[in-house]
C-alpha positions as CSV (number, residue, x, y, z in Angstrom):
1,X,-23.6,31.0,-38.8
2,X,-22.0,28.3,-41.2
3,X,-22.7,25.0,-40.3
4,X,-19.0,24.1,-40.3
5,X,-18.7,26.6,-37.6
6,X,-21.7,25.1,-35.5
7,X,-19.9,22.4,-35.1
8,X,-16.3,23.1,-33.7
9,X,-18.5,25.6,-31.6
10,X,-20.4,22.6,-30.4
11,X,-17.0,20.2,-30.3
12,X,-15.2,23.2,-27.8
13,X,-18.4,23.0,-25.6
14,X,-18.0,19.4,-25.0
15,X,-14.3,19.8,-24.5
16,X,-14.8,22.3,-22.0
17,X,-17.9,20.9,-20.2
18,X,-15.8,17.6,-19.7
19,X,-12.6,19.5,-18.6
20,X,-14.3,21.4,-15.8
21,X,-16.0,18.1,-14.7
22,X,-13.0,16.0,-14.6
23,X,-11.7,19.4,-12.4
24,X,-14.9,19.4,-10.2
25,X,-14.5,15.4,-9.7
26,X,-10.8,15.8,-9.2
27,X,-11.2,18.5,-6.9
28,X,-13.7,16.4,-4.9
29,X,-11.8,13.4,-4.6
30,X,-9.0,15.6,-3.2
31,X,-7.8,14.2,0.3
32,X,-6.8,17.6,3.0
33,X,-4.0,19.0,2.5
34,X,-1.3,18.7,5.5
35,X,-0.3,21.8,7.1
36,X,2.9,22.2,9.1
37,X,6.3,22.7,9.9
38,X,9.1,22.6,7.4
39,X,11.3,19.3,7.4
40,X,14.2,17.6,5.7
41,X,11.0,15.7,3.5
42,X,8.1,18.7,3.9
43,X,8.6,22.0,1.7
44,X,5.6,23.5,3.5
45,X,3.4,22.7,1.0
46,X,4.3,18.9,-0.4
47,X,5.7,16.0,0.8
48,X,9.3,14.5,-1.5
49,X,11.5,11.2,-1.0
50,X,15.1,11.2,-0.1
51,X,17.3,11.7,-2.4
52,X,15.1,14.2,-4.3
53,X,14.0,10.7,-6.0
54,X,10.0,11.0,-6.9
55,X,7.2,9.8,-8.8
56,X,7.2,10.3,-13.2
57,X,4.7,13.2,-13.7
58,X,1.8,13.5,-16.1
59,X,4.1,13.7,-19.3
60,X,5.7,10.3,-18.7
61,X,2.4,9.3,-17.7
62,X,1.4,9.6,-21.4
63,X,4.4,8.7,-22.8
64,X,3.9,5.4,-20.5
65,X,0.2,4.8,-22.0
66,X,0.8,5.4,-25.1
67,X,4.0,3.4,-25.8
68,X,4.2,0.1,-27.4
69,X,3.6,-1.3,-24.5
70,X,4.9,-5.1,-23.6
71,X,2.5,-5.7,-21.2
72,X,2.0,-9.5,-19.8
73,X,-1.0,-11.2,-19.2
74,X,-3.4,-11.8,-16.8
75,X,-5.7,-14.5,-16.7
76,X,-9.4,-14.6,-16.1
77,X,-11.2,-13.7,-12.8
78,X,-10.1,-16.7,-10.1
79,X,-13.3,-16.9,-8.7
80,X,-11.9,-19.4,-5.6
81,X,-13.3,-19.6,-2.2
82,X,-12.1,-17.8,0.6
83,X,-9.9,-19.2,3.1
84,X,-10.8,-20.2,6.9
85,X,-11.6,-17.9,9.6
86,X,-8.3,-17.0,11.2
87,X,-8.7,-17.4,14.9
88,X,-10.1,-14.4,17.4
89,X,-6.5,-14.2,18.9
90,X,-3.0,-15.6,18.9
91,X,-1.0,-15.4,22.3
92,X,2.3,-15.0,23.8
93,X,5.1,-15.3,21.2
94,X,3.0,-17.3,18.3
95,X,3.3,-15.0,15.2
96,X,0.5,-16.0,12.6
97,X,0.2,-13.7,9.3
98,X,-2.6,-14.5,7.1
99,X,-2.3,-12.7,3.2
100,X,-5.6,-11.4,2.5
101,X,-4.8,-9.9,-0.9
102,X,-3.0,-7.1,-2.4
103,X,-1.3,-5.0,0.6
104,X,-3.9,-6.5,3.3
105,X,-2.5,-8.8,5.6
106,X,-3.3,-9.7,9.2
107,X,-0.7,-9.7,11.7
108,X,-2.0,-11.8,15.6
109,X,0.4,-12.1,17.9
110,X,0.5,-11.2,21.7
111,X,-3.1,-11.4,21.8
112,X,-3.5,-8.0,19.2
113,X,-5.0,-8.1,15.6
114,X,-3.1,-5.8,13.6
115,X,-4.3,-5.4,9.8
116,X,-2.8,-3.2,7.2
117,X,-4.1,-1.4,4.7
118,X,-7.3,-2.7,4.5
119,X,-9.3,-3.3,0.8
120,X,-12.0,-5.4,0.0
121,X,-13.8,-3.4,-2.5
122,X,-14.2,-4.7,-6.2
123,X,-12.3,-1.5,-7.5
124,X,-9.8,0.4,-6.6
125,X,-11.3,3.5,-8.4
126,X,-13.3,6.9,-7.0
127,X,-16.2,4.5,-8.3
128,X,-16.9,0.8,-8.2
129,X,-17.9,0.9,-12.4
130,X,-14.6,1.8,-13.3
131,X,-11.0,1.8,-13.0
132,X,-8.5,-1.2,-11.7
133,X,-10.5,-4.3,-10.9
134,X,-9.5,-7.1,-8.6
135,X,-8.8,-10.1,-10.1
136,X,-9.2,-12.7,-7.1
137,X,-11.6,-11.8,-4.4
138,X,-10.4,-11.3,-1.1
139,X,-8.7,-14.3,1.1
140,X,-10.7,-14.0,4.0
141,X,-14.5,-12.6,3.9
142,X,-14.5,-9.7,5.7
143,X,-17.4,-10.6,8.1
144,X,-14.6,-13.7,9.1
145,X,-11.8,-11.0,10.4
146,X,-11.5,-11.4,14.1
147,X,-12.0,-8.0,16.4
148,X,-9.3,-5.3,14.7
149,X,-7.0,-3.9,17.4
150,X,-4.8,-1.7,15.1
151,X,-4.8,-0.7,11.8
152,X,-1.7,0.3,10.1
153,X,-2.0,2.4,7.1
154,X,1.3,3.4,4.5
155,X,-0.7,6.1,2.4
156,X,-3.7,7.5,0.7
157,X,-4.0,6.1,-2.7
158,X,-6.9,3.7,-3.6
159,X,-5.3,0.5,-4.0
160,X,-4.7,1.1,-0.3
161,X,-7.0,3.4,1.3
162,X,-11.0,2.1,1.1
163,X,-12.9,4.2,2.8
164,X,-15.7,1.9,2.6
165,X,-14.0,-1.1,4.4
166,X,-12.4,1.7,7.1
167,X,-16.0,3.0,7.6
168,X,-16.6,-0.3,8.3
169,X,-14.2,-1.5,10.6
170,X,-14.2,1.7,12.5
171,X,-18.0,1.1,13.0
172,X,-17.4,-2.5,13.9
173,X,-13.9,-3.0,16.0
174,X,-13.1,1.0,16.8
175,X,-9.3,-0.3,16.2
176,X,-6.3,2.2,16.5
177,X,-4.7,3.8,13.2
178,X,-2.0,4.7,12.9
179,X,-1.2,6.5,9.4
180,X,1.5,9.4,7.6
181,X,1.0,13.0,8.1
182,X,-1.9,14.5,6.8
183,X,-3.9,11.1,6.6
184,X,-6.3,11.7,9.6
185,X,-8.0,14.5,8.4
186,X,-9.3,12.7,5.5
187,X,-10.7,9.4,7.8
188,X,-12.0,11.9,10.6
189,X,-14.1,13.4,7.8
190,X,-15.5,10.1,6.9
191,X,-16.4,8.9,10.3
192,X,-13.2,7.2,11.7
193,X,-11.6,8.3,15.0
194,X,-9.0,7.0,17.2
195,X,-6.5,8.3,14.2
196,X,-2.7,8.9,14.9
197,X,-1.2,10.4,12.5
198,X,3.2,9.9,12.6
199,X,6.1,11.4,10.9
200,X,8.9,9.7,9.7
201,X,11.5,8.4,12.8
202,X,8.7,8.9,15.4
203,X,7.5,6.3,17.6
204,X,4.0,5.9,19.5
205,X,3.5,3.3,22.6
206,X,0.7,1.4,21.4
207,X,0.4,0.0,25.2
208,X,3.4,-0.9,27.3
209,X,5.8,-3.1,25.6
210,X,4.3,-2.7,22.2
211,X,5.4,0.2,20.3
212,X,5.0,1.5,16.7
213,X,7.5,3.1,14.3
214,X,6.8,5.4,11.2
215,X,9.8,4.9,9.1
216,X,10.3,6.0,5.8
217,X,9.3,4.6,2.3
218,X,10.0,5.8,-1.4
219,X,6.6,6.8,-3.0
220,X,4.2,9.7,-3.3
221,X,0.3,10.1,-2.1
222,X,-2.7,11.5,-3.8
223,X,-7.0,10.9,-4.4
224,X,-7.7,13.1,-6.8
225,X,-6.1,15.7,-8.9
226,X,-4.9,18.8,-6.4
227,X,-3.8,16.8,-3.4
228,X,-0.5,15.3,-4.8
229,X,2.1,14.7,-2.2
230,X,0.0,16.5,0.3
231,X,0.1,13.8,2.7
232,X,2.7,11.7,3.6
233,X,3.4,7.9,2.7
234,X,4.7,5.5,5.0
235,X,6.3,2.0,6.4
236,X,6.0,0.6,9.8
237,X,8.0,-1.3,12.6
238,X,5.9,-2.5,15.0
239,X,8.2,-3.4,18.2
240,X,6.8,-6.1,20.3
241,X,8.8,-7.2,23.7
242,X,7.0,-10.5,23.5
243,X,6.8,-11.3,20.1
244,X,9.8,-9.3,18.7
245,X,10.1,-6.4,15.4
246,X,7.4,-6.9,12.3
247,X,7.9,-4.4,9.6
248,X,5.4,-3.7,7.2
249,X,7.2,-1.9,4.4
250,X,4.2,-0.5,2.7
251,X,4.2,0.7,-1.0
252,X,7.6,1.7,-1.6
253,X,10.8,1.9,-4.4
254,X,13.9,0.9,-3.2
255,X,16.3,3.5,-1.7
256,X,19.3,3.6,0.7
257,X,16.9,4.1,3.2
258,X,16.5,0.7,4.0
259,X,20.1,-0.2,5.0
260,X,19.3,2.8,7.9
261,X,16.2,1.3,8.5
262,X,17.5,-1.8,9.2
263,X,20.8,-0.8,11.9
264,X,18.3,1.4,13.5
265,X,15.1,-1.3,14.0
266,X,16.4,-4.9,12.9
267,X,16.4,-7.5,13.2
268,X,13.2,-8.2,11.4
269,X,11.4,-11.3,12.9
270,X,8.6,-10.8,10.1
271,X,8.8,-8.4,7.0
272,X,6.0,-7.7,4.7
273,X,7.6,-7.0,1.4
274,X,6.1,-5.3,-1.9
275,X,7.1,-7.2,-5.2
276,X,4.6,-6.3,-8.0
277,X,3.3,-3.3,-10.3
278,X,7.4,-3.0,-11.2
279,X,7.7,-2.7,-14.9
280,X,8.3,-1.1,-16.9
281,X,11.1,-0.4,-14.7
282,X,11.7,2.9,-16.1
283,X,8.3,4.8,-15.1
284,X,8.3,2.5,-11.3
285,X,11.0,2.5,-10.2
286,X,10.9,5.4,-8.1
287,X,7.7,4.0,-6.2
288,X,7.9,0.2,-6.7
289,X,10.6,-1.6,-6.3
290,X,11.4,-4.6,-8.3
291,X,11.0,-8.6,-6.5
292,X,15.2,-8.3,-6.9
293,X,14.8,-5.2,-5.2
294,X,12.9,-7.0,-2.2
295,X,15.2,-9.3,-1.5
296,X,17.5,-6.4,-1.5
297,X,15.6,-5.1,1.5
298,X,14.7,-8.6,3.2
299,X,18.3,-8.4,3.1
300,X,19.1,-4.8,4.7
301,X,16.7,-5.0,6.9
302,X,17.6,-8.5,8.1
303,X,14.8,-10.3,8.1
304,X,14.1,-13.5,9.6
305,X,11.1,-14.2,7.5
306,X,9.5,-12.0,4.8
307,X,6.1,-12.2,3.0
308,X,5.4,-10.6,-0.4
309,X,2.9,-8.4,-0.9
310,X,1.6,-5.6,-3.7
311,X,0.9,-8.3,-6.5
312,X,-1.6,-11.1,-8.4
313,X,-5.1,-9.0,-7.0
314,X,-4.9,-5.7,-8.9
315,X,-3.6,-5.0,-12.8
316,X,-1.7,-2.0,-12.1
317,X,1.1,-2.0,-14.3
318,X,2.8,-4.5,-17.2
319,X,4.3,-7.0,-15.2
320,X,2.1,-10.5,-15.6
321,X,0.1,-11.9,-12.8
322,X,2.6,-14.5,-12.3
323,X,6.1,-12.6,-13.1
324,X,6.0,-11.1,-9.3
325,X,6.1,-14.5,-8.1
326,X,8.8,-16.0,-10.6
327,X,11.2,-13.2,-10.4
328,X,11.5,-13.2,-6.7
329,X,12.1,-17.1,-6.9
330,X,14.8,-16.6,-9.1
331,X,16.6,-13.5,-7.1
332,X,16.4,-15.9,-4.3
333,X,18.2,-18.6,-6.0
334,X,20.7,-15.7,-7.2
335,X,21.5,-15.0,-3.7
336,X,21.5,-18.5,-2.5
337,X,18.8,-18.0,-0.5
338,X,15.9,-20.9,-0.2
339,X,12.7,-20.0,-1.1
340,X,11.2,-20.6,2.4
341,X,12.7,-17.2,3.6
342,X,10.8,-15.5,1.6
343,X,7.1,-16.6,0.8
344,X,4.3,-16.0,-1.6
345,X,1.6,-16.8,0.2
346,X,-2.2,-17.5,-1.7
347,X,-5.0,-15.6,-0.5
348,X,-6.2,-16.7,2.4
349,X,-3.2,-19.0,3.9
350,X,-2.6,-18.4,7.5
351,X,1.3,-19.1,8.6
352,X,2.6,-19.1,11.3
353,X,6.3,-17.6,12.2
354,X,8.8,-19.6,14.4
């Protein structure tokens, strides 16, 4: 056999031996797939947005990565301490909200913990020796959390779904989650119980007076590479009779949604509000919306108070580390709004809500 044709022999080998292990790896990094009844957002098989709005596929993935890319800066790893220990409980109509980084942020109010979407692993990756790294550690050390009552989780994807700090928590506190369709399969499998699982527009009693509210979000779910859109993706209104509506959006574009969501749930005493991985603007728009975009929905929802979330831990996209921050300030200014209605809190800062 020429040697020439050794070679491309040996080349197609490689190329095939790696294709069928990225399939075995993305096949085993494949959440469950939900199973059940037809909706208005559930073709039987795959979850969609409304509006028939959903994520870029794998084309304008590529066409996204290998663009000429004006991607800002990030700066080296912050290495700063953590924050203080926020306190075992809040009561009565106190509100304190403490960012922990990224989408984690704990809610205490009415003497419940509430934490959502809960990371505090280097990576947000199948593996913790590649993919997105954090850039700041977390704001509070995870052995300072108080006892977890309730965890609210919007989806399945890495940046917001550890398994490792679930496993965790569930061992620890045995809190209540509450996630989309689909999602509790995967967490039963890896040792977490207590799981409700929601639809959009449905509401669970918590305990009496305290109730919690899936409601929509624009985005799309996924682990590995055969579970896209299998499970659902969510946002969350928790009603409190003491201590009034909090709404953690979750990971979301923006959509008319929002104006529904507000008339239906608001006023918002407290919103937690996405702001970064938005450009280029083309490619996420569809699943994250823009920090002019939040302030659109801080708007619609009417919020008393919003915090931003989604931005400064994780590269994800070509914004810069600071250009979350910036923009929102100035779409705040655009809408005469002061900046203390809307806050960008550093990891770790406790505030509390009047």
């Amino acid at each position: 056999m020429p040697i020439i044709v050794k070679v491309l022999l040996g080349i197609l080998i490689i190329i095939a031996l790696t294709a069928l292990v990225g399939a075995l790896l993305g096949y085993l990094f494949s959440a469950p797939s939900y199973r059940g009844p037809v909706t208005d957002h559930f073709d039987g098989k795959q979850f969609n947005n409304y509006n028939g709005i959903n994520a870029k596929g794998f084309r304008e993935v590529i066409t996204w990565m290998l663009s000429d890319r004006e991607k800002k800066p990030w700066g080296a790893f912050h290495d700063v301490p953590p924050g203080p220990a926020p306190p075992k409980r809040v009561d009565g109509r106190d509100l304190r909200v403490t960012f922990v980084n990224h989408s984690t942020v704990l809610l205490q109010f009415d003497g419940l913990n509430v934490l959502t979407d809960p990371v505090w692993y280097d990576r947000t990756s199948p593996v913790q020796w590649a993919g997105p790294k954090r850039n700041r550690p977390p704001g509070i050390r995870f052995d300072d959390l108080p006892k977890i009552d309730i965890i609210l989780l919007s989806h399945n994807h890495w940046d917001h779904l550890d398994i490792e700090t679930f496993r965790n928590l569930c061992r620890r506190d045995e809190p209540k989650v509450y996630c989309p369709l689909g999602v509790r399969a995967f967490l039963e499998q890896k040792g977490c119980r207590n799981v409700s699982e929601m639809d959009w527009s449905q509401t669970l009693t918590y305990r009496p007076g305290t109730a919690i509210h899936c409601v929509p979000a624009q985005h799309f779910s996924g682990r590995g590479l055969f579970d896209r859109n299998a499970t659902l993706w969510c946002g969350f209104v928790i009603d409190s009779q003491v201590a009034g509506k909090l709404y953690f959006v979750g990971d979301t574009g923006y959509g008319s949604f929002f104006k529904a969501t507000g008339e239906k749930y608001g006023p918002m005493r407290l919103s937690l509000v996405p702001i970064g991985a938005f450009r280029p603007e083309w490619f996420m728009a569809p699943i994250h919306c823009s920090p002019a975009e939040a302030v659109k929905i801080h708007q619609e929802v009417r919020s008393q108070q919003s915090v931003a979330i989604h931005y400064g831990t994780f590269p994800l996209a070509d914004d810069g580390e600071d250009e979350p921050i910036l923009q929102l300030r100035n779409a705040l200014s655009a809408n005469q709004l002061p900046d203390s209605v809307f806050r960008a809190l550093p990891e770790g800062q406790g505030q509390m809500i009047p």
